[in-house]
PDB file of N, CA, C, O and CB in Angstrom:
ATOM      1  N   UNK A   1       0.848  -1.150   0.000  1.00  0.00           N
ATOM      2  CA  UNK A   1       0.000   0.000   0.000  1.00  0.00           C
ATOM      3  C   UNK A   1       0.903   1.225   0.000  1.00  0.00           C
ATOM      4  O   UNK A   1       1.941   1.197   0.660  1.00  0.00           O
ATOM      5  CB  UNK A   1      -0.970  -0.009   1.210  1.00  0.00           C
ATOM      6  N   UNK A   2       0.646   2.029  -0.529  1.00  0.00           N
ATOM      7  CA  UNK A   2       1.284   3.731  -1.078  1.00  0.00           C
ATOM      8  C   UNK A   2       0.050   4.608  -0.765  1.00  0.00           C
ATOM      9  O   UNK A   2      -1.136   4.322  -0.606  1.00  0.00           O
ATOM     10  CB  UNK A   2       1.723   3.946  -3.108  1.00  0.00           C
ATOM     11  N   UNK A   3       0.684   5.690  -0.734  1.00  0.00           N
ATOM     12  CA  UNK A   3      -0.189   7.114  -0.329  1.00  0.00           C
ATOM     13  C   UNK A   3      -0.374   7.381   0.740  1.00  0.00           C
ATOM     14  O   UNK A   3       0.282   6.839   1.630  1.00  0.00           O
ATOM     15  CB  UNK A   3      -1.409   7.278  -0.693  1.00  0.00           C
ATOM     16  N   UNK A   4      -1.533   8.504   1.060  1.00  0.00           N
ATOM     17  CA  UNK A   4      -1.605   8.665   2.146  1.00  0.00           C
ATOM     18  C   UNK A   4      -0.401   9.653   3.165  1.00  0.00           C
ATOM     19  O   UNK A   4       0.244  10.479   2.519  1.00  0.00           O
ATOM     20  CB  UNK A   4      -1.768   7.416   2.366  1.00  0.00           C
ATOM     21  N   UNK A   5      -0.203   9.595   4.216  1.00  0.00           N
ATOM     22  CA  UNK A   5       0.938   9.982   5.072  1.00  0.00           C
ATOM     23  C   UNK A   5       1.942   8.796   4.885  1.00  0.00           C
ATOM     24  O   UNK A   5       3.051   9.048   5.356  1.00  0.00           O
ATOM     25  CB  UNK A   5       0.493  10.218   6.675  1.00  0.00           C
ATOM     26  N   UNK A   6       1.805   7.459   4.260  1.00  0.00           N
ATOM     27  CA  UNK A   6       2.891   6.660   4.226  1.00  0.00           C
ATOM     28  C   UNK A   6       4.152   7.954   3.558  1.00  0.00           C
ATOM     29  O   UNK A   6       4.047   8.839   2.708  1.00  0.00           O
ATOM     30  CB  UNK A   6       2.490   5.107   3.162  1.00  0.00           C
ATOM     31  N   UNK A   7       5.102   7.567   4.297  1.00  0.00           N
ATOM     32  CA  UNK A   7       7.350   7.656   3.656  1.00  0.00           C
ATOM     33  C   UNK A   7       7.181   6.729   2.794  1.00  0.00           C
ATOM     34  O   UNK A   7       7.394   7.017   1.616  1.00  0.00           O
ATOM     35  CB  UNK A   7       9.110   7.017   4.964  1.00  0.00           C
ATOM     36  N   UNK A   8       6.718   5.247   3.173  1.00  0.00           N
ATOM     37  CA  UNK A   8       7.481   4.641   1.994  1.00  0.00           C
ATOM     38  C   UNK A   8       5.850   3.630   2.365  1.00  0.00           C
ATOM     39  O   UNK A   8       5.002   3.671   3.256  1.00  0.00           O
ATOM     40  CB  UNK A   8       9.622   3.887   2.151  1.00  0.00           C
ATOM     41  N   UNK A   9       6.134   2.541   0.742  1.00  0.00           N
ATOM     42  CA  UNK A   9       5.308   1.280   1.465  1.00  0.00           C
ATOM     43  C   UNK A   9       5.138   0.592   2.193  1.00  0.00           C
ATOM     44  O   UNK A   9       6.074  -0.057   2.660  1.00  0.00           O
ATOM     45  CB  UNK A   9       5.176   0.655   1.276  1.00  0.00           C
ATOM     46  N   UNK A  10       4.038   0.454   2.555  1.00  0.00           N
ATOM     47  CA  UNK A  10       3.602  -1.110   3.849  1.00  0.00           C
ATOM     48  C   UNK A  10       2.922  -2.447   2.896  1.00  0.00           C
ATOM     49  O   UNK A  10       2.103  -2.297   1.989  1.00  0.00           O
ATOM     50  CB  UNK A  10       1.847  -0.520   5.379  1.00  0.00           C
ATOM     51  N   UNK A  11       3.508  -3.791   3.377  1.00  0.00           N
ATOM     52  CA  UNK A  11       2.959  -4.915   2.906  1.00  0.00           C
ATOM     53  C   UNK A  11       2.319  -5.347   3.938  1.00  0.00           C
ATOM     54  O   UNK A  11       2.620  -5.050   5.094  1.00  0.00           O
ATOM     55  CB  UNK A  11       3.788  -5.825   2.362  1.00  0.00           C
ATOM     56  N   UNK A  12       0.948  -6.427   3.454  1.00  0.00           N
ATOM     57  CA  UNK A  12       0.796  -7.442   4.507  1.00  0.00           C
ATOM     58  C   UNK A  12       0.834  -8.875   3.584  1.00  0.00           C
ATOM     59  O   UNK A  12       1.428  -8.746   2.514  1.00  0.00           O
ATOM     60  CB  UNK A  12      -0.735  -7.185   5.455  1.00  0.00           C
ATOM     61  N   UNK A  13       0.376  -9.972   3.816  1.00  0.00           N
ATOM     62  CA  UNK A  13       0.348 -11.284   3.310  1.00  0.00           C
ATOM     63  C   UNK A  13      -1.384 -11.735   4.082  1.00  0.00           C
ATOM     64  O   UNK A  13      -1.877 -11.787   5.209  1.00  0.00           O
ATOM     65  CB  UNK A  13       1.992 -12.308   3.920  1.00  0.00           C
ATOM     66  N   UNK A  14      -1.748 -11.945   2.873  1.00  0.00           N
ATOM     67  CA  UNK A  14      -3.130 -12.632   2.954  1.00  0.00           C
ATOM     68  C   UNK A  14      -2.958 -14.134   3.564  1.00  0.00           C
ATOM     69  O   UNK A  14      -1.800 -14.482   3.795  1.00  0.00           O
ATOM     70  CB  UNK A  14      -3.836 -12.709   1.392  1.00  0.00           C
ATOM     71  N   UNK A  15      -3.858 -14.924   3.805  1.00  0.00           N
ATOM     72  CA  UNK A  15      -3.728 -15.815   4.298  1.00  0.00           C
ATOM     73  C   UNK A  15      -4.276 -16.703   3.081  1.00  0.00           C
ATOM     74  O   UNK A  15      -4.482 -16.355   1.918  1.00  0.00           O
ATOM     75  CB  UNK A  15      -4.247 -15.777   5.588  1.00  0.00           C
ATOM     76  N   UNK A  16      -4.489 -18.235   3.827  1.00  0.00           N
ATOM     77  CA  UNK A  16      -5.113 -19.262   2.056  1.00  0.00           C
ATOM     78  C   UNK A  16      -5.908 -18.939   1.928  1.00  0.00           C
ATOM     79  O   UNK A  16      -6.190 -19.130   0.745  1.00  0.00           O
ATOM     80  CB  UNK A  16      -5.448 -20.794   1.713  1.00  0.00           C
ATOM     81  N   UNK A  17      -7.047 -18.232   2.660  1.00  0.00           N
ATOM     82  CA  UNK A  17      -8.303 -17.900   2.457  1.00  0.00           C
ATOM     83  C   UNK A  17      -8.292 -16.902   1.295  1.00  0.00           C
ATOM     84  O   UNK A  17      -8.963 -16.993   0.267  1.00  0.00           O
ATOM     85  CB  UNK A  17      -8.916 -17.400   3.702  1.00  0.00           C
ATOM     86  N   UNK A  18      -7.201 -15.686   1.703  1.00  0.00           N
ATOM     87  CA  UNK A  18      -7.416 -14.392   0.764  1.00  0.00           C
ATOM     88  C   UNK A  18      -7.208 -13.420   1.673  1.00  0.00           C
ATOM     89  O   UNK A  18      -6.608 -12.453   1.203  1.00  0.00           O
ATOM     90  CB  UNK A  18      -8.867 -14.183   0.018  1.00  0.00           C
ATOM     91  N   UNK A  19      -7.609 -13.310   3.262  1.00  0.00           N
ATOM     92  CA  UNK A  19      -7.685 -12.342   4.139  1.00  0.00           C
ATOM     93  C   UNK A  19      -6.366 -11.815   4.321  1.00  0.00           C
ATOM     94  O   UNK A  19      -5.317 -12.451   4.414  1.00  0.00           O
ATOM     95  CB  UNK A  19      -8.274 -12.759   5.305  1.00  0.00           C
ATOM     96  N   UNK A  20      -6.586 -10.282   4.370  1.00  0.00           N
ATOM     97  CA  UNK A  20      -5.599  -9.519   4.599  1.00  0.00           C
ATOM     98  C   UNK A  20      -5.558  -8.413   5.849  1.00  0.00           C
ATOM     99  O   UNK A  20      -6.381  -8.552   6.753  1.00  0.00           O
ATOM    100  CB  UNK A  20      -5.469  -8.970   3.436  1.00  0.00           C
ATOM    101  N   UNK A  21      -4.874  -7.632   5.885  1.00  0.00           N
ATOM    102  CA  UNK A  21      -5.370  -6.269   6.594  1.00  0.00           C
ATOM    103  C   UNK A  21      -4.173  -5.455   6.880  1.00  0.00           C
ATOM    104  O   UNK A  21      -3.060  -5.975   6.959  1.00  0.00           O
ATOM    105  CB  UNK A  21      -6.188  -6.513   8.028  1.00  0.00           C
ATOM    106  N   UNK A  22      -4.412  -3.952   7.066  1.00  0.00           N
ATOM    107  CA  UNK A  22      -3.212  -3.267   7.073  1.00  0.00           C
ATOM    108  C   UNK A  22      -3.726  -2.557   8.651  1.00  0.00           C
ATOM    109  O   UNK A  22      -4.900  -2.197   8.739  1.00  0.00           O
ATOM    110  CB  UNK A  22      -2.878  -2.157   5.522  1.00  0.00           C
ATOM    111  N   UNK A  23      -2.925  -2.409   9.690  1.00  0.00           N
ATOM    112  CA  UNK A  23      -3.451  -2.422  11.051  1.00  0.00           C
ATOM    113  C   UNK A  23      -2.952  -0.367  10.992  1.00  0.00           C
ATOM    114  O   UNK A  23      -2.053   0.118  10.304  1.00  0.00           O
ATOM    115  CB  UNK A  23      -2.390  -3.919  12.483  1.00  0.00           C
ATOM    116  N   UNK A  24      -3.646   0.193  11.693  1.00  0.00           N
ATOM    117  CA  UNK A  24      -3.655   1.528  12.514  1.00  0.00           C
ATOM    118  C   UNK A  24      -2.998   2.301  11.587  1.00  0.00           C
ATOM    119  O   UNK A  24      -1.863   2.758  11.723  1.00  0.00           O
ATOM    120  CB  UNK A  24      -2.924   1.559  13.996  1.00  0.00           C
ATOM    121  N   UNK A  25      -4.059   2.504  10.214  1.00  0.00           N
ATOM    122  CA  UNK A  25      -3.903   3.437   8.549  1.00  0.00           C
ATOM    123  C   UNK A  25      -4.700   4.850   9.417  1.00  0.00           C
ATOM    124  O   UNK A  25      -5.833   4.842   9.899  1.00  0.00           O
ATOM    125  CB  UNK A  25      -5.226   2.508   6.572  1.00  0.00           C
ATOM    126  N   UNK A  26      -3.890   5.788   9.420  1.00  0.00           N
ATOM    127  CA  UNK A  26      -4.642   7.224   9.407  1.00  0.00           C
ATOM    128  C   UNK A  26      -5.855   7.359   8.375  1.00  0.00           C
ATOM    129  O   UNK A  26      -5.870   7.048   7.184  1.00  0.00           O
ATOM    130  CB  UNK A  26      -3.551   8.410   9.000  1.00  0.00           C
ATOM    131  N   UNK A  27      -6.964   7.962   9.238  1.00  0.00           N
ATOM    132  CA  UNK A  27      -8.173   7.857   8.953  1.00  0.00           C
ATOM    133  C   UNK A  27      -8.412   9.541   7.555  1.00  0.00           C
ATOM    134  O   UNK A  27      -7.744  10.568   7.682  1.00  0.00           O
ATOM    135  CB  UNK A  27      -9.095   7.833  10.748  1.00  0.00           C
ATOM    136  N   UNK A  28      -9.110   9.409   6.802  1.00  0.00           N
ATOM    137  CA  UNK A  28      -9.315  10.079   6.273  1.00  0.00           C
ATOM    138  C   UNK A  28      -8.010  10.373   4.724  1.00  0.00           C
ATOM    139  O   UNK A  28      -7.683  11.430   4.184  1.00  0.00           O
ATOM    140  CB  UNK A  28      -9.624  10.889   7.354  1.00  0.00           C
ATOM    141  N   UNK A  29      -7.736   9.477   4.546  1.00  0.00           N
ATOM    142  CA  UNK A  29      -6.447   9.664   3.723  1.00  0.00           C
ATOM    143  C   UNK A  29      -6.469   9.142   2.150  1.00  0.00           C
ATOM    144  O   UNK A  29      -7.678   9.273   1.963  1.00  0.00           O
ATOM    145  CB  UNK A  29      -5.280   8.861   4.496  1.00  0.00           C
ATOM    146  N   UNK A  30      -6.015   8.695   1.033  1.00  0.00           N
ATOM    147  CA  UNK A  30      -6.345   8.365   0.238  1.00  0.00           C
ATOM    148  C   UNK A  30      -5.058   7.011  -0.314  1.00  0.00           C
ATOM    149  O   UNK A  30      -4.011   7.330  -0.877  1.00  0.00           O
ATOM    150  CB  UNK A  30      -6.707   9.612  -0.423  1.00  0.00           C
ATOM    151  N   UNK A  31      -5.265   6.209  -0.143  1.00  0.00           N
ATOM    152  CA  UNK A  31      -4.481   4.910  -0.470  1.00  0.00           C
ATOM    153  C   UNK A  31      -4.175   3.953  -1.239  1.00  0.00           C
ATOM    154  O   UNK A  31      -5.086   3.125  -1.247  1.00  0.00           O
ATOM    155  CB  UNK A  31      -4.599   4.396  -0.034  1.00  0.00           C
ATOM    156  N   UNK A  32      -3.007   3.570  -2.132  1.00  0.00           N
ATOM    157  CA  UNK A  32      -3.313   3.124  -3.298  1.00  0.00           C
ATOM    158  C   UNK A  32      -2.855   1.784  -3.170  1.00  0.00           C
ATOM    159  O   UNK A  32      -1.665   1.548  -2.959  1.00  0.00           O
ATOM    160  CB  UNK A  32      -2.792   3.882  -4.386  1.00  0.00           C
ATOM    161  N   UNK A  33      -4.145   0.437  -3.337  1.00  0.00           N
ATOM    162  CA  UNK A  33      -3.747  -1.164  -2.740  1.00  0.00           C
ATOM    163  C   UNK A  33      -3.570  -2.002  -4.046  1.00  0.00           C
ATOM    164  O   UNK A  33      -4.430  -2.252  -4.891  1.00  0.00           O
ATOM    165  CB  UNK A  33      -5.127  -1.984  -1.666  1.00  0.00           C
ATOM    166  N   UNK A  34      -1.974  -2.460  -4.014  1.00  0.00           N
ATOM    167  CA  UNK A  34      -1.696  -3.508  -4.912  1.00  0.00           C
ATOM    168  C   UNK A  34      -1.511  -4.984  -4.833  1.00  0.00           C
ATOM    169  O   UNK A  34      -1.155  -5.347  -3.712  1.00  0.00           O
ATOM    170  CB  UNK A  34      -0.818  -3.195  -5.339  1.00  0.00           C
ATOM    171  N   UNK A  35      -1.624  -5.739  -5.529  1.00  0.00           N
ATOM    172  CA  UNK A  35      -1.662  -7.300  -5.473  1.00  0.00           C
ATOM    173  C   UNK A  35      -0.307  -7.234  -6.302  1.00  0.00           C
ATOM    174  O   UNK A  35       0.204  -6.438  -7.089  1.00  0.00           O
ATOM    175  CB  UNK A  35      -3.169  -8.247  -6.224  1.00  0.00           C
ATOM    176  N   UNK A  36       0.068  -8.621  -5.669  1.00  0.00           N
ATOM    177  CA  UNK A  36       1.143  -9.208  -6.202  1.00  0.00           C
ATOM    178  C   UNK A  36       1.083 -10.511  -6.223  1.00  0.00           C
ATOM    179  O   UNK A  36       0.607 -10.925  -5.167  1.00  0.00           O
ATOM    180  CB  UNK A  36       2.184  -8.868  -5.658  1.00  0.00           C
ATOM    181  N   UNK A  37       1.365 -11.371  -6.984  1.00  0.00           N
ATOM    182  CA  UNK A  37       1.190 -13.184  -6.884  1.00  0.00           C
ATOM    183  C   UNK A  37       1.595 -13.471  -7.916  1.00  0.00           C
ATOM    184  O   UNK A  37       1.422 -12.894  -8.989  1.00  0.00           O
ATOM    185  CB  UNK A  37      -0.236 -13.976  -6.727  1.00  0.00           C
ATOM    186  N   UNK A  38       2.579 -15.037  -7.522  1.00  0.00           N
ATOM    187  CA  UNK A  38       3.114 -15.218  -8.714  1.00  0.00           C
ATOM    188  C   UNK A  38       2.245 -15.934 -10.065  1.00  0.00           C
ATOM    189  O   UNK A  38       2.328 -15.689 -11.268  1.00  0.00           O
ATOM    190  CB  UNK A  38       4.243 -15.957  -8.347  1.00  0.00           C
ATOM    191  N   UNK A  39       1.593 -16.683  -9.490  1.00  0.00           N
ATOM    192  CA  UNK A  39       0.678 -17.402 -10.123  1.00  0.00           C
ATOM    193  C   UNK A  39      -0.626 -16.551 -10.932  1.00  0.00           C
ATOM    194  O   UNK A  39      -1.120 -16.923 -11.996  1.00  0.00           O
ATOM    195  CB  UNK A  39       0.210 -18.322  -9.045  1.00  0.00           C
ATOM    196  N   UNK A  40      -0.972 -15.538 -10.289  1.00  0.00           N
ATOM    197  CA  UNK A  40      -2.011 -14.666 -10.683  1.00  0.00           C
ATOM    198  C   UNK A  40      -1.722 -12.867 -11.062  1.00  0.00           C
ATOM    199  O   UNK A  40      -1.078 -12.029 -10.430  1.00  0.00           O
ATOM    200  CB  UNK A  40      -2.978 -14.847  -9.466  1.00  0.00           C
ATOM    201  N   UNK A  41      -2.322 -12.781 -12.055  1.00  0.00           N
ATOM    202  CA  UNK A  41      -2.364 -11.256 -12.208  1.00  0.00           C
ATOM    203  C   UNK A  41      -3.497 -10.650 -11.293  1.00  0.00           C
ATOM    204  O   UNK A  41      -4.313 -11.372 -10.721  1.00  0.00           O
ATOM    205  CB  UNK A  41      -2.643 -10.841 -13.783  1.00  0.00           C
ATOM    206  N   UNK A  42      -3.492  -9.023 -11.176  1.00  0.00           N
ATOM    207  CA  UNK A  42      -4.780  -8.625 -10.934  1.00  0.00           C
ATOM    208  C   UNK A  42      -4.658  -7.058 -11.409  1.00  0.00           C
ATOM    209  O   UNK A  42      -3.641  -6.364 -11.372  1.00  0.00           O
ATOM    210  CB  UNK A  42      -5.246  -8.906  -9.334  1.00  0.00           C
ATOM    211  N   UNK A  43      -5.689  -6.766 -11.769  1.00  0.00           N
ATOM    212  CA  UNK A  43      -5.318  -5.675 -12.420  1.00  0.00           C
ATOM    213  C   UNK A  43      -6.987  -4.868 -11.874  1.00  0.00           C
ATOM    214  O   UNK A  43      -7.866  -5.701 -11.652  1.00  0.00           O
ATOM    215  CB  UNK A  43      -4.858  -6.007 -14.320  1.00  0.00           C
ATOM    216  N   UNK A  44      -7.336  -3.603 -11.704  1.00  0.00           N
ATOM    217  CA  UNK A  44      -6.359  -3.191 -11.648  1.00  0.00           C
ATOM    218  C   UNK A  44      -5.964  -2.536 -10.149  1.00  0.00           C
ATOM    219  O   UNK A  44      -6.907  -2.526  -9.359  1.00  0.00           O
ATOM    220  CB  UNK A  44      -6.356  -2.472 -12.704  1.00  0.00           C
ATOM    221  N   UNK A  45      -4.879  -2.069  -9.729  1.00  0.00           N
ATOM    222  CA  UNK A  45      -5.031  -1.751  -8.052  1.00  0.00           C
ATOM    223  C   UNK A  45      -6.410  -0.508  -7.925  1.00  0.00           C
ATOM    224  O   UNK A  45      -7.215   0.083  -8.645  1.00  0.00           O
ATOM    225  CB  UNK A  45      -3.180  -0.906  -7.313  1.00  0.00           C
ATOM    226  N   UNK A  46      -5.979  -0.634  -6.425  1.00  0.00           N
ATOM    227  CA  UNK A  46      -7.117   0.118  -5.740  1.00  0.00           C
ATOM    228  C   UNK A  46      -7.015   1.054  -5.024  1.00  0.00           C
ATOM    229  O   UNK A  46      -6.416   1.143  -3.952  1.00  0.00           O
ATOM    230  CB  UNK A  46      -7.759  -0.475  -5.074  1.00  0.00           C
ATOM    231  N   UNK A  47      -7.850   2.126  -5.823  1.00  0.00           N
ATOM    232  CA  UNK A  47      -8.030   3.721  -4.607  1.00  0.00           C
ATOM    233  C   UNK A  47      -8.802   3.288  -3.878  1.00  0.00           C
ATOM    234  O   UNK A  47      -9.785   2.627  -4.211  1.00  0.00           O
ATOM    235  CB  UNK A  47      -8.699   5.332  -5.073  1.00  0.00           C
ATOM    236  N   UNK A  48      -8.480   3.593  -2.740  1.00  0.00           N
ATOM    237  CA  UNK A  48      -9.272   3.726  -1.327  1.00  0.00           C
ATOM    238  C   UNK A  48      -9.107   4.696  -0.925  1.00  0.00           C
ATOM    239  O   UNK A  48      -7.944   5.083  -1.043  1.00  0.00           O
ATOM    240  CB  UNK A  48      -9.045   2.956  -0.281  1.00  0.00           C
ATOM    241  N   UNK A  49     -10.122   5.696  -0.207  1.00  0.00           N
ATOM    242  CA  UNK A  49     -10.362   6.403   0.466  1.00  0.00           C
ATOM    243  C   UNK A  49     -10.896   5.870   1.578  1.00  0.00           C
ATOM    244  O   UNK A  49     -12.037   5.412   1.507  1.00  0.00           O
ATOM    245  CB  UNK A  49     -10.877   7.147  -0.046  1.00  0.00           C
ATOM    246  N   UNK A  50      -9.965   5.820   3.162  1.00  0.00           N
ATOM    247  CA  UNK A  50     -10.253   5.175   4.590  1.00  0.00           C
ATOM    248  C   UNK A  50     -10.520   6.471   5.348  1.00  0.00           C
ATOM    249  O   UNK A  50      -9.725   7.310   5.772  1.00  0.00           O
ATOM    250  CB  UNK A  50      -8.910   4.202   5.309  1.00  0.00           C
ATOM    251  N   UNK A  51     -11.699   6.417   5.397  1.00  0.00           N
ATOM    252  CA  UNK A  51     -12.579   7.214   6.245  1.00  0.00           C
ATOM    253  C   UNK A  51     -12.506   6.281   7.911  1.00  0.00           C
ATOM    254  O   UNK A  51     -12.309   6.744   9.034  1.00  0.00           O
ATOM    255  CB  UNK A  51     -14.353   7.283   5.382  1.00  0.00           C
ATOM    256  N   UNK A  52     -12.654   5.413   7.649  1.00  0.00           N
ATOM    257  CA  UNK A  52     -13.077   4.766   9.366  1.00  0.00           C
ATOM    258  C   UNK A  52     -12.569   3.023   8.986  1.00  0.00           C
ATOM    259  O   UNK A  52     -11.370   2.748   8.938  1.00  0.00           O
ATOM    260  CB  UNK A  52     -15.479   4.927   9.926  1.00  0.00           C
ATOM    261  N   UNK A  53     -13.502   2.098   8.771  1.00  0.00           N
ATOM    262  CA  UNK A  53     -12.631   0.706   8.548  1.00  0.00           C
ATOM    263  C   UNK A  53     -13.499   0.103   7.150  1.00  0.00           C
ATOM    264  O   UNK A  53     -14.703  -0.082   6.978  1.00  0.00           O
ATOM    265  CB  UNK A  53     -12.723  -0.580  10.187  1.00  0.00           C
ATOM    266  N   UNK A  54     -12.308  -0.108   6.251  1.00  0.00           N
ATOM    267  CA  UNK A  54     -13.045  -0.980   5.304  1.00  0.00           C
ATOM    268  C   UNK A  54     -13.126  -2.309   5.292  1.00  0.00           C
ATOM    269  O   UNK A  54     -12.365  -3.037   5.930  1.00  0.00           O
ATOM    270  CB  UNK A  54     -12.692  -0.796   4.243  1.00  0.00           C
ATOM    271  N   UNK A  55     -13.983  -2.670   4.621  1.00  0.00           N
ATOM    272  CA  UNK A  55     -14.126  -4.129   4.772  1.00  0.00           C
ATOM    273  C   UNK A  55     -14.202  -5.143   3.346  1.00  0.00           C
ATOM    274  O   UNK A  55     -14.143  -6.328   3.017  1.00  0.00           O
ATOM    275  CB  UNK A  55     -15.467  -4.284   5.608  1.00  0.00           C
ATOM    276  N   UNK A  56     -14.354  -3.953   2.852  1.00  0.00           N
ATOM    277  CA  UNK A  56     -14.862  -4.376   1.280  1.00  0.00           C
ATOM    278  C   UNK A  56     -13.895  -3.830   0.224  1.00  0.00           C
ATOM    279  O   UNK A  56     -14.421  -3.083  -0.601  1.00  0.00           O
ATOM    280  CB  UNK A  56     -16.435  -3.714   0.882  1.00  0.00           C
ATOM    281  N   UNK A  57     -12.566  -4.060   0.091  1.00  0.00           N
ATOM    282  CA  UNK A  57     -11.947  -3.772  -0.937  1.00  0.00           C
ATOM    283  C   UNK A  57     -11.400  -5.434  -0.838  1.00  0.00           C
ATOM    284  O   UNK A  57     -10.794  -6.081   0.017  1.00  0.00           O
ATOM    285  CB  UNK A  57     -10.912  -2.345  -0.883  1.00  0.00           C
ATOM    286  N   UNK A  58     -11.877  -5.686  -1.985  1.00  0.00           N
ATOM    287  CA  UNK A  58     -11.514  -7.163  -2.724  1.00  0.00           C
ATOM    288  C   UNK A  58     -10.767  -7.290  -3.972  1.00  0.00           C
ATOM    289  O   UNK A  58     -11.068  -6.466  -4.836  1.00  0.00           O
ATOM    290  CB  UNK A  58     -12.733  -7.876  -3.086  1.00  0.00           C
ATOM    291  N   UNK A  59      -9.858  -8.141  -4.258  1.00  0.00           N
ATOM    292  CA  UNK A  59      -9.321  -8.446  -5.592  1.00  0.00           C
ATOM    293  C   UNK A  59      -9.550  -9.615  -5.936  1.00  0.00           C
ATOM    294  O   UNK A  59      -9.368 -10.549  -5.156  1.00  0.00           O
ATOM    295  CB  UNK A  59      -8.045  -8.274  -5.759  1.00  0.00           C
ATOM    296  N   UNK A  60      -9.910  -9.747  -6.937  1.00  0.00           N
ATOM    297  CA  UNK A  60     -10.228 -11.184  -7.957  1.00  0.00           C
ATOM    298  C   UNK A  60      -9.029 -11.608  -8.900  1.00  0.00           C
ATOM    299  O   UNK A  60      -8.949 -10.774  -9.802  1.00  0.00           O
ATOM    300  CB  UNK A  60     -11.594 -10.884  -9.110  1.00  0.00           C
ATOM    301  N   UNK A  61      -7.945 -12.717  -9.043  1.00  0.00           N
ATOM    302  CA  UNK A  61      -6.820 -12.984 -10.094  1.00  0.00           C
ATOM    303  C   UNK A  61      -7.080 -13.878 -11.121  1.00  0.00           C
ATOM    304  O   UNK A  61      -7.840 -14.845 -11.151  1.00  0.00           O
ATOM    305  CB  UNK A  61      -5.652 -13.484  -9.510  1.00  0.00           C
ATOM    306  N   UNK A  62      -6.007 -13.206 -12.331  1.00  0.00           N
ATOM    307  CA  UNK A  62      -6.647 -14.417 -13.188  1.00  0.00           C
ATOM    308  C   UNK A  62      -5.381 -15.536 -13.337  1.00  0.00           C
ATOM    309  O   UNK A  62      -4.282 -14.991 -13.434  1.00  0.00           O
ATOM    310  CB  UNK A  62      -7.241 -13.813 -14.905  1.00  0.00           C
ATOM    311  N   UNK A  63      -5.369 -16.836 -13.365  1.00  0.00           N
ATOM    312  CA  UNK A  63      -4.502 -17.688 -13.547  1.00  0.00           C
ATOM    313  C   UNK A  63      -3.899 -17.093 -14.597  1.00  0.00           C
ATOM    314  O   UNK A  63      -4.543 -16.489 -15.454  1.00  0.00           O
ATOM    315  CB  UNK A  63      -4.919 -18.961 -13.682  1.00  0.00           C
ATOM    316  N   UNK A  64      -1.850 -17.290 -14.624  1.00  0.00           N
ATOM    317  CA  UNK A  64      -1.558 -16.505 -15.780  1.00  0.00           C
ATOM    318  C   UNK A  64      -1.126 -17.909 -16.684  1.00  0.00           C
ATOM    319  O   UNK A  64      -0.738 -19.006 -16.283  1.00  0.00           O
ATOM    320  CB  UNK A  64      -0.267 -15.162 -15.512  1.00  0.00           C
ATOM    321  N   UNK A  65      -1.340 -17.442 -17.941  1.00  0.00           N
ATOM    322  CA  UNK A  65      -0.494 -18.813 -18.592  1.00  0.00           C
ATOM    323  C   UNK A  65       0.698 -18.913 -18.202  1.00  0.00           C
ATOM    324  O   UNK A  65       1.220 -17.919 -17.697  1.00  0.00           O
ATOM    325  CB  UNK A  65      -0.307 -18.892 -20.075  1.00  0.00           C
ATOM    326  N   UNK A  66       1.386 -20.046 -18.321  1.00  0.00           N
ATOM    327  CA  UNK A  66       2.760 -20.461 -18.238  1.00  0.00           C
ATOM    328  C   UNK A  66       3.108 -21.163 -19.075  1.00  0.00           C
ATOM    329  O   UNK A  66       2.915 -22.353 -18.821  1.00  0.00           O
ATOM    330  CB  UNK A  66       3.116 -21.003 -17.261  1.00  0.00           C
ATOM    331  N   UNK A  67       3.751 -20.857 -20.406  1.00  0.00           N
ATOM    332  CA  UNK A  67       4.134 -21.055 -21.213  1.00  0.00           C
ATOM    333  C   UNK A  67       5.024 -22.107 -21.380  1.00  0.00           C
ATOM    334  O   UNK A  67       6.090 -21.725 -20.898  1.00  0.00           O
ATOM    335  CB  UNK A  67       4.345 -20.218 -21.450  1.00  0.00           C
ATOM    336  N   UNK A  68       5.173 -23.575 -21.945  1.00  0.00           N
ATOM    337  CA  UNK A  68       6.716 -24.336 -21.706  1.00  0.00           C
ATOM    338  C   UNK A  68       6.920 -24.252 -23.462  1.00  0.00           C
ATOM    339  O   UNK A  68       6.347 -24.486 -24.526  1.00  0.00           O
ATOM    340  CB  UNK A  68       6.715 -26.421 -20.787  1.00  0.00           C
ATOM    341  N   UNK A  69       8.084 -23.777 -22.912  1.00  0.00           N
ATOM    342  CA  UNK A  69       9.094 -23.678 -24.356  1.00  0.00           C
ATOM    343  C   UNK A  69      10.301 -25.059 -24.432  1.00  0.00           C
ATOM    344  O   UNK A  69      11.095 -25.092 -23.492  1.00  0.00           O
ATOM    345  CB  UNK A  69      10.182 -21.904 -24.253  1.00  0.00           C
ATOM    346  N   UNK A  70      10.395 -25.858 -25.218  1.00  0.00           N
ATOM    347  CA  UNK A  70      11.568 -26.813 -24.945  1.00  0.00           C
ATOM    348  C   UNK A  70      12.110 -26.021 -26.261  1.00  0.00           C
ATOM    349  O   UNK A  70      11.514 -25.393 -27.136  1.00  0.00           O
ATOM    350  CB  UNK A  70      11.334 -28.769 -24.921  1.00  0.00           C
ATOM    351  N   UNK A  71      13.196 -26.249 -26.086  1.00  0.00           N
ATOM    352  CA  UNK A  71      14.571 -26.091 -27.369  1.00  0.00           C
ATOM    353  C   UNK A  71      15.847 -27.140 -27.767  1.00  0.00           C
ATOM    354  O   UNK A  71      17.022 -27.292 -27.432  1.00  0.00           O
ATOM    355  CB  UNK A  71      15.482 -24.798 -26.925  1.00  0.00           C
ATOM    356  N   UNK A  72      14.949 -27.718 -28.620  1.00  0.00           N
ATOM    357  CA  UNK A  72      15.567 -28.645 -29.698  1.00  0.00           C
ATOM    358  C   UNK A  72      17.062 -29.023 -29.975  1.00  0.00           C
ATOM    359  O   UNK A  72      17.345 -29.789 -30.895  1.00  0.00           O
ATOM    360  CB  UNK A  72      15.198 -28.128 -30.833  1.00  0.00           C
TER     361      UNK A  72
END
């Protein structure tokens, strides 16, 4: 996550479920949430505006191809 009063970025790690959370974000700020996975794209990140607690910013991925190339 970027923006906001962040200096620099904060990560968290979802769990197998998907659940995430970023703990004690200054309220009223504007925040920009990215996915990363190796297996999955997601496009595209997310403005948030955290007024008080969200609950509902979700990302959906799509399996990426993985291409096998052999060479002859």
């Amino acid at each position: 996550m970027t923006g906001g009063l962040l200096t620099e970025p904060i990560y968290a790690t979802s769990t197998n479920f998907g659940y995430y959370q970023f703990s004690k974000m200054p309220t009223g700020e504007t925040y920009i949430v990215m996915v990363n996975s190796r297996p999955h794209t997601f496009n595209p990140s997310s403005i948030v505006n955290n007024f008080d607690s969200l609950d509902d910013v979700d990302f959906v991925g799509e399996k990426q191809l993985i291409q096998n190339l052999q060479h002859w």
